[in-house]
C-alpha positions in Angstrom: 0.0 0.0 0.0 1.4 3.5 -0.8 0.4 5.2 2.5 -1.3 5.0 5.6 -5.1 6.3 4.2 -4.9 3.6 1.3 -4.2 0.7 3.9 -7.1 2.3 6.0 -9.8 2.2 2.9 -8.1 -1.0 1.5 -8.0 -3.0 4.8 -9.1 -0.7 7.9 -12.5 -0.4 6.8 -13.4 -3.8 5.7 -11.7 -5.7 8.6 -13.1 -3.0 11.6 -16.8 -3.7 9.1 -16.3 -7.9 10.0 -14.7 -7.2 13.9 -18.3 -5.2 14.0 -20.8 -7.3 13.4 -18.9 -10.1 15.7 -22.6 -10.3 17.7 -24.8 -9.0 14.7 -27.1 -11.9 13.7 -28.0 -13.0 10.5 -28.2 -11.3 7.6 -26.3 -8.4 8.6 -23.5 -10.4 9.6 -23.1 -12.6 6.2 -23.8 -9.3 4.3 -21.1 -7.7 5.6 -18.6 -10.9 5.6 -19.4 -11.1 2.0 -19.2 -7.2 1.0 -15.9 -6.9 3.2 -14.0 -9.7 1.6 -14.8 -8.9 -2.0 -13.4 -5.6 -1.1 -10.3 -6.9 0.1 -10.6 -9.6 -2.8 -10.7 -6.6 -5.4 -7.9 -4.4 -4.1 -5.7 -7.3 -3.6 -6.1 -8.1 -7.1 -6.2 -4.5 -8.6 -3.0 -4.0 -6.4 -1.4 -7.0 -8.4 -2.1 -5.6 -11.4 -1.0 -2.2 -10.9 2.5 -3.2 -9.5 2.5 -6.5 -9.2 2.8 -7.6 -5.7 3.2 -11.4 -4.9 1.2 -12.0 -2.2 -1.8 -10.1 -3.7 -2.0 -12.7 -6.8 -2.9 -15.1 -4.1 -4.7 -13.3 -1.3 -7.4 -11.9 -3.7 -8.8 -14.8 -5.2 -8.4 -16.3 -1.4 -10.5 -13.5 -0.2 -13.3 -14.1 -3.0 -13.6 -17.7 -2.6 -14.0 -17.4 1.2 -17.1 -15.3 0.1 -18.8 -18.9 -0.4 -18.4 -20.7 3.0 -19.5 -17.4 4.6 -22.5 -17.5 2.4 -23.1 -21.2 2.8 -23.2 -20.9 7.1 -24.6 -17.5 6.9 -27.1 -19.2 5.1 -27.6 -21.5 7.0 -26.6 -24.1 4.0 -23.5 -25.6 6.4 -23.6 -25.9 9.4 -20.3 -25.2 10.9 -21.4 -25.6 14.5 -21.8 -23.1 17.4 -18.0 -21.8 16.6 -18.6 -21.6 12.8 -18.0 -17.9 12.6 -14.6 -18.1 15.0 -13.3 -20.5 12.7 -14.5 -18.7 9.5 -12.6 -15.8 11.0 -9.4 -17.7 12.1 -9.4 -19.5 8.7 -9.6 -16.5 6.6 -7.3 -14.3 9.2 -4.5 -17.3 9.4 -4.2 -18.3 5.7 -4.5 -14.6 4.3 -1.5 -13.8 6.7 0.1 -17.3 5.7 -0.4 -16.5 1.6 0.9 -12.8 2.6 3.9 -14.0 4.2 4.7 -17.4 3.1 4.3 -16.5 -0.7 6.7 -13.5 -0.6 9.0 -15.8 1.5 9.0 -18.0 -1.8 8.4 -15.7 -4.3 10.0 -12.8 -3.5 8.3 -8.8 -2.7 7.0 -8.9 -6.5 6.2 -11.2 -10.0 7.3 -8.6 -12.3 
């Protein structure tokens, strides 16, 4: 990210949007979930394009196909038990810091 503002709007928001509805029941919750992480999804991915950072190639689509297991318990389609939403949040907290980190670790900073 290029400053402090553009990791606010990119990351700030959406995250602080998902730690906020921790106790907001369904729909809101899913809605948000959903909105949040095709947010990050897209500026991960719009970030790779524009200067072609590593990890974002893989944390973008990670962010937009954890849309559907947050759909499918928000839904009520899967039940992921009484914890479903701390392990939603764990999943998508621990391997989007694991892609961030481990595929620069691999990779290097950038693909270009």
């Amino acid at each position: 990210m290029r400053d402090w503002r553009s990791a606010l709007l990119h990351w700030g928001i959406p995250i602080g949007a998902m730690v906020a509805t921790i106790g907001v029941p369904h729909p809101g919750k899913t809605l948000v979930w959903i909105a949040a992480l095709v947010w990050m999804g897209a500026a991960c991915l719009m970030n790779a394009r524009r200067c072609g950072r590593t990890h974002c190639y893989f944390t973008g689509p990670f962010f937009i196909v954890m849309t559907i297991p947050v759909a499918l318990h928000g839904f009520e389609v899967v039940w992921l038990g009484p914890d479903g939403w701390k392990w939603l949040a764990l999943t998508i907290g621990g391997l989007g810091g694991a892609l961030w980190c481990g595929t620069e670790k691999l990779m290097g900073t950038y693909r270009r």
